[in-house]
FIKOLZA-1660 file (N, C-alpha, C; in steps of 0.1 Angstrom, whole numbers, plus 5000, padded with zeros to 4 digits):
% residues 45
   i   px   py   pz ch aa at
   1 0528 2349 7509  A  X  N
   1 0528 2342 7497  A  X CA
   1 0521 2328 7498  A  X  C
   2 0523 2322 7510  A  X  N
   2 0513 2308 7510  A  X CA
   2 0502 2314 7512  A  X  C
   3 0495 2321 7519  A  X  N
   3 0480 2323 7515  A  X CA
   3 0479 2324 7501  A  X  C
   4 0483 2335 7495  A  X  N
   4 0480 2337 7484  A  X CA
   4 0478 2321 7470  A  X  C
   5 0487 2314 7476  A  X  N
   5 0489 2303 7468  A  X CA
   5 0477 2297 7473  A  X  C
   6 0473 2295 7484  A  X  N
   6 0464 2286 7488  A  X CA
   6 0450 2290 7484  A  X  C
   7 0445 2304 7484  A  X  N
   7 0433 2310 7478  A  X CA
   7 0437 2306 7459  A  X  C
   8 0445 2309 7452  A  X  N
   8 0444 2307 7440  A  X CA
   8 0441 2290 7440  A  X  C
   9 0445 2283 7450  A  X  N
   9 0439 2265 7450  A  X CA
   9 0425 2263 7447  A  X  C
  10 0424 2268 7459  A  X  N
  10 0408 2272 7461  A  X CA
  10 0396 2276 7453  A  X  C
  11 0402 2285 7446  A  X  N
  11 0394 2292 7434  A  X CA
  11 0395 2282 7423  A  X  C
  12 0407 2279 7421  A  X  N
  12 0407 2266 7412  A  X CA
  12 0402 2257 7410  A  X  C
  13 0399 2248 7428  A  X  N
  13 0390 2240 7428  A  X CA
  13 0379 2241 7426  A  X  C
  14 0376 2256 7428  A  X  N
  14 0358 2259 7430  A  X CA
  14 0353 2259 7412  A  X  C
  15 0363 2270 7408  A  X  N
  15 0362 2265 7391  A  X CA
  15 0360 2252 7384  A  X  C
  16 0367 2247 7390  A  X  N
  16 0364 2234 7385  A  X CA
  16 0351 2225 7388  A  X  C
  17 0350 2225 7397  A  X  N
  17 0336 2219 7399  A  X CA
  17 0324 2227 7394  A  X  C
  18 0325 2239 7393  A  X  N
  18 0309 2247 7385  A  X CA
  18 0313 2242 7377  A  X  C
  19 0322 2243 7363  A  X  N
  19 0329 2238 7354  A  X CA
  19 0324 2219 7348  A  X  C
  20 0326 2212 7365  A  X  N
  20 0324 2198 7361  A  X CA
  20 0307 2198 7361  A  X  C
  21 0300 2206 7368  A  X  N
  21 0286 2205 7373  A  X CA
  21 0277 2209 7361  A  X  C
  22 0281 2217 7353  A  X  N
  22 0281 2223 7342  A  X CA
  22 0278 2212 7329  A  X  C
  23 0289 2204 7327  A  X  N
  23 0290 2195 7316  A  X CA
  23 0285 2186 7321  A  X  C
  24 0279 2186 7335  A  X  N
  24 0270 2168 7338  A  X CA
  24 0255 2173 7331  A  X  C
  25 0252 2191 7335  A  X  N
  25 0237 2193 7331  A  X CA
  25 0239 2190 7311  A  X  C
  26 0247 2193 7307  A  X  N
  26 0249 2194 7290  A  X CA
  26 0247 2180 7290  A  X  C
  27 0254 2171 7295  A  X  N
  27 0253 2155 7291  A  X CA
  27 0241 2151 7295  A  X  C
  28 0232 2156 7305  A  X  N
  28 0219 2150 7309  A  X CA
  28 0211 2151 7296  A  X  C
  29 0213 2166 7297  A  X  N
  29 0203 2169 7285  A  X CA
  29 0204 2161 7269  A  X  C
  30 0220 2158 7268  A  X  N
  30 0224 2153 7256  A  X CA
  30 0220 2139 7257  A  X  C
  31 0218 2133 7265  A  X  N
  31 0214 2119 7269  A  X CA
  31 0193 2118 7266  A  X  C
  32 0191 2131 7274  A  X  N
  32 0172 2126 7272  A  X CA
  32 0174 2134 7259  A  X  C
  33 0174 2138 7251  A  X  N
  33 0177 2140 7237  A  X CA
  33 0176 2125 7230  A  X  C
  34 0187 2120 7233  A  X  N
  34 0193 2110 7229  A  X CA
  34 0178 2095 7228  A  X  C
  35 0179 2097 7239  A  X  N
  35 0166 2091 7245  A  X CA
  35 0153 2088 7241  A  X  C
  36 0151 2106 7235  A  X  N
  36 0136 2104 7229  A  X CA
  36 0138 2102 7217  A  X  C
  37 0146 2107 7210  A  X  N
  37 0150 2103 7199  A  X CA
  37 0149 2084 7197  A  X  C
  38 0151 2079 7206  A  X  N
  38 0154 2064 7202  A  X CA
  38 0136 2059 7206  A  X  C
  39 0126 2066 7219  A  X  N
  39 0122 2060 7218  A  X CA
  39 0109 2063 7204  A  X  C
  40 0110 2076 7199  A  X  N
  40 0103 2080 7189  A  X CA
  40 0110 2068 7176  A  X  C
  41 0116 2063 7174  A  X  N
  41 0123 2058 7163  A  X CA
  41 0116 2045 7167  A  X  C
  42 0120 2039 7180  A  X  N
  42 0103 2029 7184  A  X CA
  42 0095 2025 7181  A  X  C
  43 0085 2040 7183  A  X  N
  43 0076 2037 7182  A  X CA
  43 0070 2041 7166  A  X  C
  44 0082 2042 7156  A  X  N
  44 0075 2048 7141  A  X CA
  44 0072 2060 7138  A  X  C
  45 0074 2069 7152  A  X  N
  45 0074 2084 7148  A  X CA
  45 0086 2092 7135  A  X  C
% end
């Protein structure tokens, strides 16, 4: 039963980090988005 518990950790942890690595690429993206948008607004585009 403790392995068992200890692999469901594991998996959990690993979920979670594809999971966190995941929403850092969405936020990058949402950020240079963000970005050209401001500098197009700049420059009068």
């Amino acid at each position: 039963m403790r392995i068992f518990s200890l692999m469901i950790a594991a998996l959990t942890v690993l979920s979670a980090c594809e999971t966190t690595e995941g929403l850092g690429r969405d936020v990058e993206a949402l950020g240079a988005g963000i970005e050209q948008e401001a500098q197009d607004a700049q420059s009068g585009q």
